[in-house]
C-alpha positions as CSV (number, residue, x, y, z in Angstrom):
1,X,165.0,55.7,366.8
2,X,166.9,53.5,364.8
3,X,164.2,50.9,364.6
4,X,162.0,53.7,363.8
5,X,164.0,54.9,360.5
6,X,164.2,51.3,359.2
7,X,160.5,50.7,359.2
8,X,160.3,54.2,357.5
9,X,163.1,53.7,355.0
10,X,161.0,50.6,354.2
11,X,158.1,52.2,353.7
12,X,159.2,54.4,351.3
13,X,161.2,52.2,349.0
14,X,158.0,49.9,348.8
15,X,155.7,52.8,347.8
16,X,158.2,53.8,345.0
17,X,157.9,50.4,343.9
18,X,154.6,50.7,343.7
19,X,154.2,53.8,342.0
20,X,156.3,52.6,339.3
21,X,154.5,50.1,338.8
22,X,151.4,52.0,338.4
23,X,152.9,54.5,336.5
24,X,153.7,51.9,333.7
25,X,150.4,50.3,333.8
26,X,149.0,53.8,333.4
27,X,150.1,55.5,330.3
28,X,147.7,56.3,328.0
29,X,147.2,55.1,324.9
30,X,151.1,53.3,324.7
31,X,150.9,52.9,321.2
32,X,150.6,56.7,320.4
33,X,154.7,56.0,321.5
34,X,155.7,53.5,319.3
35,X,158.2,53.9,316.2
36,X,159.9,51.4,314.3
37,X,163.9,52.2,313.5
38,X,167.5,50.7,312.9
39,X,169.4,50.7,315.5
40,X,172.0,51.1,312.8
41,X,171.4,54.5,312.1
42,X,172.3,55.9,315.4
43,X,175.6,56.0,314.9
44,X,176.2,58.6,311.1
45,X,178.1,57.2,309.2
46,X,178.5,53.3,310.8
47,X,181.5,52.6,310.0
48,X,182.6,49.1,308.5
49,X,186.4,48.3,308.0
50,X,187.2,45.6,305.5
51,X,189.9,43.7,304.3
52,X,190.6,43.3,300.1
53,X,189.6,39.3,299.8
54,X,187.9,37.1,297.6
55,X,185.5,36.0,299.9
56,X,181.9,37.7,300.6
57,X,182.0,40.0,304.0
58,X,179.2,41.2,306.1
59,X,177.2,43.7,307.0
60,X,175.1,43.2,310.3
61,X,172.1,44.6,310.5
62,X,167.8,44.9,312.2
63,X,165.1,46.4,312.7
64,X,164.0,48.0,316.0
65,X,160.5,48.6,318.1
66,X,160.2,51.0,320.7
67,X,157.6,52.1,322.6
68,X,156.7,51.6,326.5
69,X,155.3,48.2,325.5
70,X,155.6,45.5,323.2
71,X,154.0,44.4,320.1
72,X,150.8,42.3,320.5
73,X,151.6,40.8,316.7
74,X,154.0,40.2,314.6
75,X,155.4,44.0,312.7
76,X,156.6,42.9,309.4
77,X,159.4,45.6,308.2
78,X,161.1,46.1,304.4
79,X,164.1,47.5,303.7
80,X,165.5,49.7,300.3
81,X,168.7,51.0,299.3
82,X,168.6,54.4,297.9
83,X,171.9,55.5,296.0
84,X,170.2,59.1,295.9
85,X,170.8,59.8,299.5
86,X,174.6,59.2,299.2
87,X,174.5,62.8,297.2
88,X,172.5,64.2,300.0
89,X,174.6,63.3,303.2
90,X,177.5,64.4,301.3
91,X,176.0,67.8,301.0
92,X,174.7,68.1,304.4
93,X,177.5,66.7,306.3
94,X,180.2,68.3,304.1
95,X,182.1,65.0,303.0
96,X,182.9,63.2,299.4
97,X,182.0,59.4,300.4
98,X,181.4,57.7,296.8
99,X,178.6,55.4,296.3
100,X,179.0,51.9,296.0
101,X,179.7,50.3,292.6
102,X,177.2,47.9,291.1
103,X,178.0,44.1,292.1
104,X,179.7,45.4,295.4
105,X,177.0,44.4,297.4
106,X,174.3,41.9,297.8
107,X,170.7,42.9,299.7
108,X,169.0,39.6,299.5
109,X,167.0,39.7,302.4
110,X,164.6,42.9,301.6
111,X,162.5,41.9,304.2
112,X,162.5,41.1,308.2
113,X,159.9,40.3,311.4
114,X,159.8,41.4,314.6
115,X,158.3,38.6,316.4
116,X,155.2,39.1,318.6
117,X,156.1,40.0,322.3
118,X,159.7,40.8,321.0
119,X,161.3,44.7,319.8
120,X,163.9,43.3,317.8
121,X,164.2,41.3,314.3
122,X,166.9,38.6,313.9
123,X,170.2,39.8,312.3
124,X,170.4,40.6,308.8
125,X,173.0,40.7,306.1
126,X,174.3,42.8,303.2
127,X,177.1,40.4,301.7
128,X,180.2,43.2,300.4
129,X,182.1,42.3,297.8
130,X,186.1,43.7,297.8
131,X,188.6,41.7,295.0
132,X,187.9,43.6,292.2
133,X,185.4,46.2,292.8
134,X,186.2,48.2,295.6
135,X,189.6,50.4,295.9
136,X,191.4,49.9,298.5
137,X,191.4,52.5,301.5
138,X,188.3,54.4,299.4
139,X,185.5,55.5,301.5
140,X,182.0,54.6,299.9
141,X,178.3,54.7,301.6
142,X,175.5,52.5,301.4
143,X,172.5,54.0,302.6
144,X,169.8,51.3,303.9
145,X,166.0,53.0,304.8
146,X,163.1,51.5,305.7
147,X,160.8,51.2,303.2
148,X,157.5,50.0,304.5
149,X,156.0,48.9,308.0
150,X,152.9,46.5,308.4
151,X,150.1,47.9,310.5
152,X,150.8,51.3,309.5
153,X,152.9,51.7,312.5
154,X,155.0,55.0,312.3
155,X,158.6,54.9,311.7
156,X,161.6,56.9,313.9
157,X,162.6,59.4,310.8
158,X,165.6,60.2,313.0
159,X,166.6,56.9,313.2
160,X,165.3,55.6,309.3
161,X,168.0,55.0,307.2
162,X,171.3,53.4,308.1
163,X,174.8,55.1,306.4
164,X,177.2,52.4,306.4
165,X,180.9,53.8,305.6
166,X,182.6,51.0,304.2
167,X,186.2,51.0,303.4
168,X,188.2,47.9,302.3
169,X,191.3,47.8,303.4
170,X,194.7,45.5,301.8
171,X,196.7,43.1,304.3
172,X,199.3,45.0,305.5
173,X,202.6,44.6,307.9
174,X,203.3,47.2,310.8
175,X,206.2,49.6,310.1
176,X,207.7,51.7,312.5
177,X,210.5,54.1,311.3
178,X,212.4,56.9,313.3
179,X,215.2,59.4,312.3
180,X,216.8,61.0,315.3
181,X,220.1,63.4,315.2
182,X,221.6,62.5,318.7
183,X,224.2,65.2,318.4
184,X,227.9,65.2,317.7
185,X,229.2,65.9,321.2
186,X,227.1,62.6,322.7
187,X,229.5,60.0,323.3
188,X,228.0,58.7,326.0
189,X,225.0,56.1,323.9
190,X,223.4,54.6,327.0
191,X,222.0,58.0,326.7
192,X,221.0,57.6,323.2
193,X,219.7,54.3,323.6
194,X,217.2,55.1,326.0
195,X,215.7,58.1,324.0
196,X,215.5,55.5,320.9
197,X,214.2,52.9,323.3
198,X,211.3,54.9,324.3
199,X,209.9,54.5,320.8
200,X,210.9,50.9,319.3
201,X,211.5,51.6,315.6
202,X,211.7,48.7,313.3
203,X,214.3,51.1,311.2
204,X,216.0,53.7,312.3
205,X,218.3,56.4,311.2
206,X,220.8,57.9,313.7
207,X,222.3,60.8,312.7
208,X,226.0,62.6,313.9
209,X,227.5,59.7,314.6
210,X,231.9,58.8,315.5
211,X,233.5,55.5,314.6
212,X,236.8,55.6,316.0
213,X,237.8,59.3,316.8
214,X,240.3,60.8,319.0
215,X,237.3,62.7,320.7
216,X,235.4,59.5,321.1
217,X,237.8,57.2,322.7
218,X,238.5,55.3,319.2
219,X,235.1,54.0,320.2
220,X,232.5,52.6,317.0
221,X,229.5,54.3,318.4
222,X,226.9,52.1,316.0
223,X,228.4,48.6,317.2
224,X,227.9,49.7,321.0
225,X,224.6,51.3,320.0
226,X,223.3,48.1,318.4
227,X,222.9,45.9,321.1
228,X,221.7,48.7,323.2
229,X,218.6,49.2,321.0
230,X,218.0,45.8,320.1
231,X,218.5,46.6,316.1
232,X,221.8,44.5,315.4
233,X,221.7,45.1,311.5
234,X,223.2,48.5,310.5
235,X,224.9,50.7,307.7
236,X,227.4,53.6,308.8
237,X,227.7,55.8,305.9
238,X,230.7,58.7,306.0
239,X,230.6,62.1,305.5
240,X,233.7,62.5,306.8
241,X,236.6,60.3,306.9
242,X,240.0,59.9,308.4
243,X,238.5,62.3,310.9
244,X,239.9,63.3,314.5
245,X,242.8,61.1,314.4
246,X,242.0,58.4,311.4
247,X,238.3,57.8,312.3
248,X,234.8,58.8,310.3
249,X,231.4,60.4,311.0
250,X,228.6,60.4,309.8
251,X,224.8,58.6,310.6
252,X,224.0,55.0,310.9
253,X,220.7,53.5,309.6
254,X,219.5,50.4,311.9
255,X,217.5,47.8,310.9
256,X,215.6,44.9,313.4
257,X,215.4,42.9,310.1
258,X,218.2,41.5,307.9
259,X,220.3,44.0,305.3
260,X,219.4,42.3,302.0
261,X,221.0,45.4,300.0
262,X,222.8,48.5,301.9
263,X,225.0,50.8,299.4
264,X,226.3,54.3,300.4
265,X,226.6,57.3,298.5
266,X,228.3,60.6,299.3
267,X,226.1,63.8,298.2
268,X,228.8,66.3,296.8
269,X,228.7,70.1,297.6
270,X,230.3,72.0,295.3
271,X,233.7,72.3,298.0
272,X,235.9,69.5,299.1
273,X,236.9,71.1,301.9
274,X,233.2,70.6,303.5
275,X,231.5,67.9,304.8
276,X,229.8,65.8,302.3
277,X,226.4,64.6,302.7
278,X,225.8,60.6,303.7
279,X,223.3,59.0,301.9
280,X,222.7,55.5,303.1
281,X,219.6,53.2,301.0
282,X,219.0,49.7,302.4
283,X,216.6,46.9,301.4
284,X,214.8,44.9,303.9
285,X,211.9,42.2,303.7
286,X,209.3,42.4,306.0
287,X,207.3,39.4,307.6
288,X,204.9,39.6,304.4
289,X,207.5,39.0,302.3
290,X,207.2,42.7,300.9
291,X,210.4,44.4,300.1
292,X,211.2,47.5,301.4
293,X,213.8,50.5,300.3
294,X,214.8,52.5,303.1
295,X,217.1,55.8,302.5
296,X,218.6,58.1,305.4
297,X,220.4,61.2,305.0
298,X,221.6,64.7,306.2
299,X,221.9,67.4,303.8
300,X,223.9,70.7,304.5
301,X,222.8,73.6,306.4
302,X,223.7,75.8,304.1
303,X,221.7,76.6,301.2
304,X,224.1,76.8,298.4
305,X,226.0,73.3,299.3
306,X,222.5,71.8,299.7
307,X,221.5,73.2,296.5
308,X,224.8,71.1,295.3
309,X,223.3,68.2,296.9
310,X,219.9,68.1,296.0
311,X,220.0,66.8,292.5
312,X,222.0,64.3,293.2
313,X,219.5,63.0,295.7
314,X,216.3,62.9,293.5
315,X,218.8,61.2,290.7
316,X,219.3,58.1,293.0
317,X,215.7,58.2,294.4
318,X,214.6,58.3,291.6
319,X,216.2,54.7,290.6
320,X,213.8,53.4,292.8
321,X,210.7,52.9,290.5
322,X,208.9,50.3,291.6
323,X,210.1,49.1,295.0
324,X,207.8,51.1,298.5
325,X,210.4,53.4,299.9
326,X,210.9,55.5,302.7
327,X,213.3,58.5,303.1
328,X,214.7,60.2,306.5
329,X,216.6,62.1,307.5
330,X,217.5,66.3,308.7
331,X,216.7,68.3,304.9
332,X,217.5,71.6,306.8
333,X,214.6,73.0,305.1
334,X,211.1,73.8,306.2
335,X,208.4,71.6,304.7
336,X,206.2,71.8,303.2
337,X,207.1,75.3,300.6
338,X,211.4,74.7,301.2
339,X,213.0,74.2,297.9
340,X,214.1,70.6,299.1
341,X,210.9,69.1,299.9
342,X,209.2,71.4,296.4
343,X,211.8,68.9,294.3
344,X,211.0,65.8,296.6
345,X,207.9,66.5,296.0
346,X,208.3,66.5,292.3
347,X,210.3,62.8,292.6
348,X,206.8,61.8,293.6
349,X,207.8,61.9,297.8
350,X,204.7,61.9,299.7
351,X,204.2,63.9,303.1
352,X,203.2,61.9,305.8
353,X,201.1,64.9,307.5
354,X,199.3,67.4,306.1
355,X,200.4,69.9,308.4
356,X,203.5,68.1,310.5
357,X,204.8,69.2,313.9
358,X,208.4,70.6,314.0
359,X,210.9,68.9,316.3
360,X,213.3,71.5,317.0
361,X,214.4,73.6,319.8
362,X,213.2,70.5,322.0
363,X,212.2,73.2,324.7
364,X,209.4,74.7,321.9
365,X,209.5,73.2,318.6
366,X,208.8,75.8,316.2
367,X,211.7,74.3,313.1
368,X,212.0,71.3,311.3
369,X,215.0,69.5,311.2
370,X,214.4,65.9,311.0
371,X,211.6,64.5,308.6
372,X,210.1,61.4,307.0
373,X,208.5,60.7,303.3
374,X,207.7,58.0,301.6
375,X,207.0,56.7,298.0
376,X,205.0,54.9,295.7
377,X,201.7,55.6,298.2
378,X,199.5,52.7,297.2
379,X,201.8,50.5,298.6
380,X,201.8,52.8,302.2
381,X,199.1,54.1,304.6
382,X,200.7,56.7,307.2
383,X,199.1,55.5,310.9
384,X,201.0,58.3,312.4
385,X,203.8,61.1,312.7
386,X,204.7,61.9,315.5
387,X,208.1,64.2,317.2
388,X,209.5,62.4,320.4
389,X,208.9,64.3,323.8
390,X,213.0,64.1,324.7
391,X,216.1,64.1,322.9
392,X,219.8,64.2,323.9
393,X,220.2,67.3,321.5
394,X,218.1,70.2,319.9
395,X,216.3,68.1,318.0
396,X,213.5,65.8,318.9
397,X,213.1,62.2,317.3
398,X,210.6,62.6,314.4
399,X,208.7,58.5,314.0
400,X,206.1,57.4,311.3
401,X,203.7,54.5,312.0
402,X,203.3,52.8,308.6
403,X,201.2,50.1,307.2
404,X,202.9,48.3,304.4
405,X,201.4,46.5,301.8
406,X,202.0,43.6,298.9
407,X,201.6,45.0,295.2
């Protein structure tokens, strides 16, 4: 039996072989199947990333055959940009992409060959030009269509024109920046460390922090956190001193990269005997030589003392003209419609989200505590905002991806 279902199995697999075989020598008329198209055009929009240079970049592109055969001569195949179709993708796709500026791009070769016996031409190229004519992180489309096909072979309208979404992009550094409240009664910042761990900021601001208290263990929480989280650079800013027994608290920025600048400031509130508000701003150069201003705070929970507080925050902000800068920190407010972020929005602050996730209870965030902004925004791009998944108090970690980039 066994030798029996071999033989059979045989059998069968050779007449399927051969029944394919017939069936493609079979089908009638095989050129009532063919179309000529760009592979390109599959994919709407292509998208093509570029960085700002002086030097031409590319855009790789052919012409395609298909059918069950393959051409008996040489299909000759031209190629035209039409600027008018930009206007019509835009209304049937729903999006804004601009059209490319004139001297942007370079379509020398209008023309291309597939080759007898082949269903492919060679790659072509559209040369794209950046320095000085595109803006940077501005999406623009170049539609490329076939024009005209030799032979009057039909063409794939499906598959016709190519929309190439080009974007140009500057040289940027990698910035990762965190602001995490680990709450007062943690003393214990293994703990901390391996919440902050889990993330790997670059800079970081750590809120409710002890430096020598009674409560503590006259322990300086930041210089046994530092080495714990591999950030050995830091600024502990007060908002309370000679506290518990001659020590302070307040929150500690921390930095993987050199303090060039750190200066501290103390937000009033309208009553002395309150906690103030820390304000801590360091400066930092990054591997591209970019300098970059870093603030961390935490502003009052209640409304009238952070009213106190407020102006006095945009005021110093607002020192900071020219330099990229990033502010953290808990604004006990809800973004984006809370009066605090309305007036950092009017110091020019940028959201990093258009519709950010809270961070606090940690069981169900539905409140914001902790949040990052940033600004002077040609000099950012956000790569993402994200809340931690753990924390060692009510609040989740809150930590912005940023690309930063030269003037």
């Amino acid at each position: 039996m066994k030798k029996i279902n071999i033989f059979y199995w045989v059998l069968l697999l050779a007449s399927c072989g051969l029944t394919a075989c017939k069936y493609d020598t079979d089908i009638p008329n095989p050129s009532d199947y063919v179309k000529i198209y760009l592979p390109q055009a599959i994919e709407a929009p292509a998208k093509r990333t570029f960085t700002m240079a002086d030097t031409l970049q590319s855009i790789v592109f052919g012409v395609a055959y298909g059918g069950p055969d393959v051409p008996g001569s040489a299909v000759e195949v031209s190629f035209k940009v039409d600027e008018n179709l930009v206007q019509t993708f835009n209304t049937t796709n729903g999006t804004n992409y601009a059209v490319m500026p004139s001297g942007s791009y370079e379509l020398n070769q209008t023309t291309a060959t597939i080759p007898s016996g082949s269903v492919s031409s060679l790659p072509l190229k559209i040369k794209v030009r950046t320095n000085g004519v595109l803006e940077p992180f501005k999406q623009y489309l170049l539609p490329v269509s076939i024009d005209q096909v030799s032979g009057n072979l039909p063409i794939n309208n499906n598959l016709k024109t190519a929309y190439f979404l080009v974007e140009a992009q500057k040289e940027g550094t990698s910035l990762k920046v965190m602001s995490f409240g680990k709450g007062a009664g943690i003393y214990n910042m293994a703990l901390a460390a391996d919440i902050i761990n889990q993330h790997s900021p670059d800079i970081l601001l750590v809120r409710e922090m002890d430096m020598n208290t009674n409560r503590n263990g006259k322990v300086d929480q930041a210089a046994v956190l530092a080495p714990l989280i591999g950030m050995p650079h830091y600024l502990f800013v007060t908002s309370i001193s000679n506290f518990d027994g001659g020590g302070a608290y307040g929150c500690t920025i921390f930095s993987k990269l050199p303090l060039k600048q750190a200066v501290t400031h103390i937000l009033p509130t309208g009553d002395e005997n309150t906690e103030k508000g820390p304000l801590g701003v360091i400066t930092v150069e990054l591997s591209n030589g970019t300098e970059i201003v870093f603030a961390g705070t935490h502003l009052s929970s209640n409304a009238t003392r952070r009213g106190v507080q407020l102006p006095e925050l945009v005021k110093i902000l607002n020192t900071y003209t020219t330099e990229p800068l990033i502010l953290a920190g808990n604004f006990n407010d809800r973004p984006p419609a809370g009066p605090v972020y309305v007036s950092l929005a009017e110091a020019q602050l940028i959201f990093p989200c258009s519709t950010c996730p809270p961070n606090t209870p940690v069981a169900n965030p539905v409140n914001f505590s902790d949040f990052i902004m940033y600004k002077n925004p040609s000099r950012f791009r956000v790569i993402s905002h994200t809340v931690g998944a753990s924390s060692t108090s009510a609040h989740l970690p809150v930590i912005t991806q940023f690309q930063v980039y030269k003037e």
